[in-house]
C-alpha positions as CSV (number, residue, x, y, z in Angstrom):
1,X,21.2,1.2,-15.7
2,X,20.8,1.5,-11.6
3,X,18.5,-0.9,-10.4
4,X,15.3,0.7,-9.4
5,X,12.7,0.0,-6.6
6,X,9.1,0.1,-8.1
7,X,6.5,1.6,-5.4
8,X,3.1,-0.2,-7.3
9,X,-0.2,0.8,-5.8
10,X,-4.1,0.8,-6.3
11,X,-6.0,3.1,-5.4
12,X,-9.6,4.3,-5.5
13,X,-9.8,7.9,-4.8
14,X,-6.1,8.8,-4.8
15,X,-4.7,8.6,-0.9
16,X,-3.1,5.4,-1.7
17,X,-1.1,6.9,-4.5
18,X,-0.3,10.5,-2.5
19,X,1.2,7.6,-0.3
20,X,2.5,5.5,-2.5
21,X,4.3,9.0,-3.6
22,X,6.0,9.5,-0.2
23,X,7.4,6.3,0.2
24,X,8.9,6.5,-3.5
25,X,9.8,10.2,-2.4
26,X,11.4,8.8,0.5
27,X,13.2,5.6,-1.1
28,X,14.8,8.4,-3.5
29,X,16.2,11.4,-1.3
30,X,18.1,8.0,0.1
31,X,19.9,7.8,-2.9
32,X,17.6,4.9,-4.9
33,X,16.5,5.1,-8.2
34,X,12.2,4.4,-7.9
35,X,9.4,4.4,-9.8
36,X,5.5,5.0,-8.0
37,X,3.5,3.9,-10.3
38,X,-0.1,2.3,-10.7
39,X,-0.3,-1.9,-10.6
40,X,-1.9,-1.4,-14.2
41,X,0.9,0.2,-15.7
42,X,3.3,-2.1,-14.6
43,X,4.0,-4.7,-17.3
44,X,7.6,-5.9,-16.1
45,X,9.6,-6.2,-12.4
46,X,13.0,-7.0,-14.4
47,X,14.5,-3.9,-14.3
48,X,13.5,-3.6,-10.3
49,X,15.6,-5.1,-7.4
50,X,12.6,-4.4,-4.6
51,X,9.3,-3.7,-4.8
52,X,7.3,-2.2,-2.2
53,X,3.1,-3.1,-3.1
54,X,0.6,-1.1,-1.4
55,X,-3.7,-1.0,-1.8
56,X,-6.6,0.8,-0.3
57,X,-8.3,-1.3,2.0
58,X,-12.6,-1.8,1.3
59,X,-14.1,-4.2,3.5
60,X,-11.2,-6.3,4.8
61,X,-10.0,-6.7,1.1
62,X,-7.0,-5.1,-1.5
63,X,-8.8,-3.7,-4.8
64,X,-8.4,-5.9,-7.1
65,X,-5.8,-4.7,-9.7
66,X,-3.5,-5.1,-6.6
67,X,-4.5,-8.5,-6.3
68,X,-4.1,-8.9,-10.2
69,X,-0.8,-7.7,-9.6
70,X,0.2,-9.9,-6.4
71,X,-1.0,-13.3,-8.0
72,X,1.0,-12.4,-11.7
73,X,4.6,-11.2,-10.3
74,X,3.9,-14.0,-7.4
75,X,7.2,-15.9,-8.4
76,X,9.4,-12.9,-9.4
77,X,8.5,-11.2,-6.1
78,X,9.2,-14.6,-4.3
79,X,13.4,-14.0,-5.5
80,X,13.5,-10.0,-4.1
81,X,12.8,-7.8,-1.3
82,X,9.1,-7.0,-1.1
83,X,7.0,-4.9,1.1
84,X,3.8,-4.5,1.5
85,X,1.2,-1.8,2.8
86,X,-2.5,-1.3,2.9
87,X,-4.1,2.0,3.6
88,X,-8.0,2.4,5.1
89,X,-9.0,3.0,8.3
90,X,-10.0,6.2,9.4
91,X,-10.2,7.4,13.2
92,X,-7.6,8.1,15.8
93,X,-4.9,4.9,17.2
94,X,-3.0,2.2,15.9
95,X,-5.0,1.3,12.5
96,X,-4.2,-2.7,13.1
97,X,-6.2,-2.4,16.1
98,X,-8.9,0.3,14.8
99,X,-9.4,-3.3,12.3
100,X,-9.4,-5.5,14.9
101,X,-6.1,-7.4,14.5
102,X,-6.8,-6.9,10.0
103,X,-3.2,-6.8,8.8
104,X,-3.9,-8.3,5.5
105,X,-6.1,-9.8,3.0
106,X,-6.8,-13.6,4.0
107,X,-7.7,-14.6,0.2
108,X,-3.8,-13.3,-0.8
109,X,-2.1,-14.6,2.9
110,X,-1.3,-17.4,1.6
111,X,0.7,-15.8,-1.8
112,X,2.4,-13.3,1.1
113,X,3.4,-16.4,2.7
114,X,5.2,-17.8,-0.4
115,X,6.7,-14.4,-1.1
116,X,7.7,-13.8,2.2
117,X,7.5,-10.0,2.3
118,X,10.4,-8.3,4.6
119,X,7.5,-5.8,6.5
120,X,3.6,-5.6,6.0
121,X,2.6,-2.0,7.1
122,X,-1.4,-0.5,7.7
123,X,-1.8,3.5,7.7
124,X,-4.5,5.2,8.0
125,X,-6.5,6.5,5.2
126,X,-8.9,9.3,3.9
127,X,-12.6,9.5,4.1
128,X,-13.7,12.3,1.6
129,X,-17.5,12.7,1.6
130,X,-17.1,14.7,-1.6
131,X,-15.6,11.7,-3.7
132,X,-17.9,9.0,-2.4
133,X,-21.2,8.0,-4.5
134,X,-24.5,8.1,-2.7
135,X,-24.7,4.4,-1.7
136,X,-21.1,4.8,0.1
137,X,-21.8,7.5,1.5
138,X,-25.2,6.1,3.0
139,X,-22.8,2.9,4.0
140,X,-19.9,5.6,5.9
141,X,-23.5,7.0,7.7
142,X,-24.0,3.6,8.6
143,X,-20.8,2.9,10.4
144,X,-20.2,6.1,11.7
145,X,-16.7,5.9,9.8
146,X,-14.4,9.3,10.7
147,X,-14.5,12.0,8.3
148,X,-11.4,13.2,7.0
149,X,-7.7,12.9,6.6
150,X,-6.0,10.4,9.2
151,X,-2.6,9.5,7.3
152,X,0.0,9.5,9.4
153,X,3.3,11.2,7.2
154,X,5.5,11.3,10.1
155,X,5.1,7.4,9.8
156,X,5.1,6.3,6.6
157,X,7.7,8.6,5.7
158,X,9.7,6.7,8.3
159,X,8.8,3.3,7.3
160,X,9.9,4.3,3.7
161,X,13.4,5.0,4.9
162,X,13.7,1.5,7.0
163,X,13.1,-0.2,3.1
164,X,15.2,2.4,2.2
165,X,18.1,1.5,4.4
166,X,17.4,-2.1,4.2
167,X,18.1,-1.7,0.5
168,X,21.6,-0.1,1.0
């Protein structure tokens, strides 16, 4: 059997995954084997040789199964490439900035530190008023968060063929 690169995500409402799906998309039309799949479902990173581990951003913080996933497959991540993305902001401009400097969790830094991840990437997100429940969406009014779709495909499609090439 080929090794395979697992794309894990969490997501809330679904953008995370429709990116998680690009990248995986992307790792495959370069000629690797991956799986996109959901943190819960994955129950074993044997068979992988990479693993690229991406979460919706709420308040600063990963959801937690994809902290449940970092902090289990800390030390098997720790002996092969990793990558990391988060997905959130909304608006127009670089999302790092849009989160005032926000790359990743602080809580999980330091288990990022010990696996030493080759790339951390931040895209932008969706805000969907349709999918939200009333108290978020009295929270969005709040902040005056953009409405609407602000992932960038151009980008992560490109990011996903940098892991992609690393790999080769």
């Amino acid at each position: 059997m080929d090794p395979r690169v697992l794309v894990a995500y969490a997501t809330k409402y679904g953008a995370t995954a429709e990116i998680a799906e690009k990248i995986g998309q992307a790792i495959l039309q370069a000629g690797l084997q991956t799986d996109v799949l959901p943190t819960y479902s994955v129950n074993d990173l044997a068979p992988y040789k990479a693993v690229v581990l991406g979460s919706a951003v709420y308040v600063g913080q990963w959801r937690k199964e994809a902290v449940a996933f970092l902090e289990a497959n800390e030390k098997a991540m720790a002996k092969m490439p990793v990558w990391f993305f988060s997905s959130g902001p909304t608006g127009e401009g670089d999302p790092v900035q849009l989160m005032q400097g926000w790359r990743f969790p602080e809580a999980q830094q330091p288990i990022a530190n010990r696996i030493q991840p080759r790339d951390t990437a931040f895209f932008h997100g969706v805000l969907d008023l349709t999918k939200l429940s009333l108290a978020e969406k009295l929270l969005i009014k709040g902040h005056k968060a953009p409405v609407g779709d602000f992932r960038d495909w151009d980008a992560i499609t490109s990011w996903a063929a940098a892991i992609a090439d690393a790999l080769k």
